[in-house]
Every structure is written in C-alpha cells, then in structure tokens.
C-alpha positions as CSV (number, residue, x, y, z in Angstrom):
1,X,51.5,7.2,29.2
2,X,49.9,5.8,25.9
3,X,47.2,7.9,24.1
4,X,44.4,6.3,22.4
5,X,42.5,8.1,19.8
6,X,38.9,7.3,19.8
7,X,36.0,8.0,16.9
8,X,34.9,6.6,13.7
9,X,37.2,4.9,11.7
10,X,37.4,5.3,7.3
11,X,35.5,2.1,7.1
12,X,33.0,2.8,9.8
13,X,32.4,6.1,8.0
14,X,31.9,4.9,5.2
15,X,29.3,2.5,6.1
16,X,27.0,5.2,7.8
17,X,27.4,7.4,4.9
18,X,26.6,4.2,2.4
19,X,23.4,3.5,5.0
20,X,22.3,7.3,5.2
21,X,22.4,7.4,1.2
22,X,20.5,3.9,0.9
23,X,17.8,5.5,3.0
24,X,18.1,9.0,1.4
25,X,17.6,7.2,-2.1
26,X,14.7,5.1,-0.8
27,X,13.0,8.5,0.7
28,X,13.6,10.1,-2.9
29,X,11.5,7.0,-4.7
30,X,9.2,6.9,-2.2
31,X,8.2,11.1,-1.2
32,X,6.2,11.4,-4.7
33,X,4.3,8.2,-4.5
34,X,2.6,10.1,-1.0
35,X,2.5,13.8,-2.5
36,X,0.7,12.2,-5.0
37,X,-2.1,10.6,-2.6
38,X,-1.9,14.0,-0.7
39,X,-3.0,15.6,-3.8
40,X,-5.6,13.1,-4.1
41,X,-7.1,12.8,-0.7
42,X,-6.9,17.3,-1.1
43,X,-8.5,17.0,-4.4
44,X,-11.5,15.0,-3.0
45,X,-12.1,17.8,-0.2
46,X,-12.2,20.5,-2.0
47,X,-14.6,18.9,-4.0
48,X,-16.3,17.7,-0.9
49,X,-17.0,21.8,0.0
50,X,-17.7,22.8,-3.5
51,X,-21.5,23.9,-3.3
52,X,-24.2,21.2,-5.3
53,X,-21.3,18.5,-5.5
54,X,-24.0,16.6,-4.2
55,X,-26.8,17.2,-6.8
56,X,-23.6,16.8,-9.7
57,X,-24.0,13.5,-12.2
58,X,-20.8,11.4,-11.6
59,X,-19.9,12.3,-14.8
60,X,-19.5,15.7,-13.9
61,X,-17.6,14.8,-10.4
62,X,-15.4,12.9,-12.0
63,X,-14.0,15.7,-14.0
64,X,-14.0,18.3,-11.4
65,X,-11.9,15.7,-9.9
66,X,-9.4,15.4,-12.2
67,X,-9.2,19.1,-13.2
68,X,-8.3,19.7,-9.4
69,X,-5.7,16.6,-10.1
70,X,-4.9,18.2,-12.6
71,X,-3.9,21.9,-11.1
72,X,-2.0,19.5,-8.6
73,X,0.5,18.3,-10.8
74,X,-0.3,14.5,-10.1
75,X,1.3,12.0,-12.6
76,X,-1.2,9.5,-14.6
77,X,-1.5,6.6,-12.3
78,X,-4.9,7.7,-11.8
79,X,-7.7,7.1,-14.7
80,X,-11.1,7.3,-14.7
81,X,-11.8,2.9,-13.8
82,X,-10.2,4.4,-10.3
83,X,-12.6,6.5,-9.6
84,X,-16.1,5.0,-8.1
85,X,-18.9,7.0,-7.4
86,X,-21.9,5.8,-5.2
87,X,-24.9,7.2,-4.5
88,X,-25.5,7.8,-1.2
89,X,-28.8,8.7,0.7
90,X,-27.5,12.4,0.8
91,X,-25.2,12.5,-2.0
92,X,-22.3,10.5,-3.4
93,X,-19.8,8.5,-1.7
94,X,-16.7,8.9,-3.9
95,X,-13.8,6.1,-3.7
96,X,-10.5,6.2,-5.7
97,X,-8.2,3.0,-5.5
98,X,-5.0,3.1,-7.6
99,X,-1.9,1.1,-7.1
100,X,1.8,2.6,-8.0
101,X,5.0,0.8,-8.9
102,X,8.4,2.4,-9.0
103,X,11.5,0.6,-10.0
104,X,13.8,1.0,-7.0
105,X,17.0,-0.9,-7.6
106,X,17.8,-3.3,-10.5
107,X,15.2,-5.6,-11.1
108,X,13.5,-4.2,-7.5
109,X,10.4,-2.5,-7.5
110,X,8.1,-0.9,-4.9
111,X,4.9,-1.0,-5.0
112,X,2.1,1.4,-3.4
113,X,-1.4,1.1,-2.8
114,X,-3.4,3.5,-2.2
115,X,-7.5,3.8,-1.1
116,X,-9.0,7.2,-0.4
117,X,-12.7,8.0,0.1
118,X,-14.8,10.9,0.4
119,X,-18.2,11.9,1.5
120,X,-19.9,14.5,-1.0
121,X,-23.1,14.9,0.7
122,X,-25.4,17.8,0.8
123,X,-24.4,20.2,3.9
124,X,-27.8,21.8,4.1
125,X,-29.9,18.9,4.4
126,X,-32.4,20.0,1.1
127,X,-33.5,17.2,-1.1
C-alpha cells in the first residue's frame, strides 16, 4: 500500500509567502496615508468642541488647526490653500481637501485623496 504525502509544495510556498509580502508591503505604503486623515478628521473635532471656535476669524482656525496637526505628527501634504473656511449661519463650515502620492513600486505610484469637513458652529445657540 502506497503513501501519498499531501501539503504545500516549495513552489506553492513560496508563492503565498511572495503574495502575503506583496500585500504586507502595499499595507506598509498605504497605513500612513489613512493615519494621516485620522489625524485630520481628529484635528477638526477637537476644534469642533473647543469653546468660541465659532466666533474665531479663519485666520485664527486655521492655526489652531494646524497646531493640533501639528501635536499629531502629520507629514506636510497639508498647507494652508487645503484648508477652506465658510461662514455658516451659526458658525463656520470647515473643509480640507488634499491629495497624497506615494511611490509604490518602480515607476508606480499611488495616489490618495482625501476630503474631510467639519461643522464649527456655536453649541449654545448665542449670536
């Protein structure tokens, strides 16, 4: 009575460990693109709850906005023709757009847009 062994072969193994490490490397390109538009999108509500945000000159809402950017260790894709601020009945209305591009393999790049907004109204309802 024959035995057959059954699994992966060397080739077969080294194909899944060539796909896992295509997508790890991808992940590893990709991960600080979104931490940096999770630090943005935090940014914008904590300056959503700050008290008087909505009573601030854009001026001054733009640079509480980029010190909190700042403290969150985001790289420089962001400047200051990002950032809009409307005014709003109640407040502002505060919109950054910025687009990203990583090179990912040879001449292959990936590129990442991002749009956040952000209400910065008055929470008391005072004019």
């Amino acid at each position: 009575m024959k035995r057959t062994q059954r699994g992966i072969t060397l080739i077969g193994f080294i194909v899944v460990l060539g796909v896992v490490g295509l997508f790890a490397y991808v992940g590893m390109k990709l991960f600080p693109m979104y931490m940096e538009y999770y630090g943005v999108k935090q940014a914008m509500r904590e300056l959503a709850s700050e008290p008087g945000v909505a009573t601030y000159e854009p001026a001054k809402i733009r640079d509480l906005f980029f010190r909190r950017l700042y403290i969150n260790y985001s790289d420089d894709n962001i400047t200051n023709e990002n950032v809009d601020v409307k005014r709003v009945d109640n407040g502002w209305h505060m919109t950054v757009k910025y687009e990203v591009r990583k090179s990912m393999i040879g001449n292959l790049d990936v590129v990442g847009k991002f749009n956040a907004s952000q209400q910065l109204s008055r929470k008391d309802g005072i004019e």
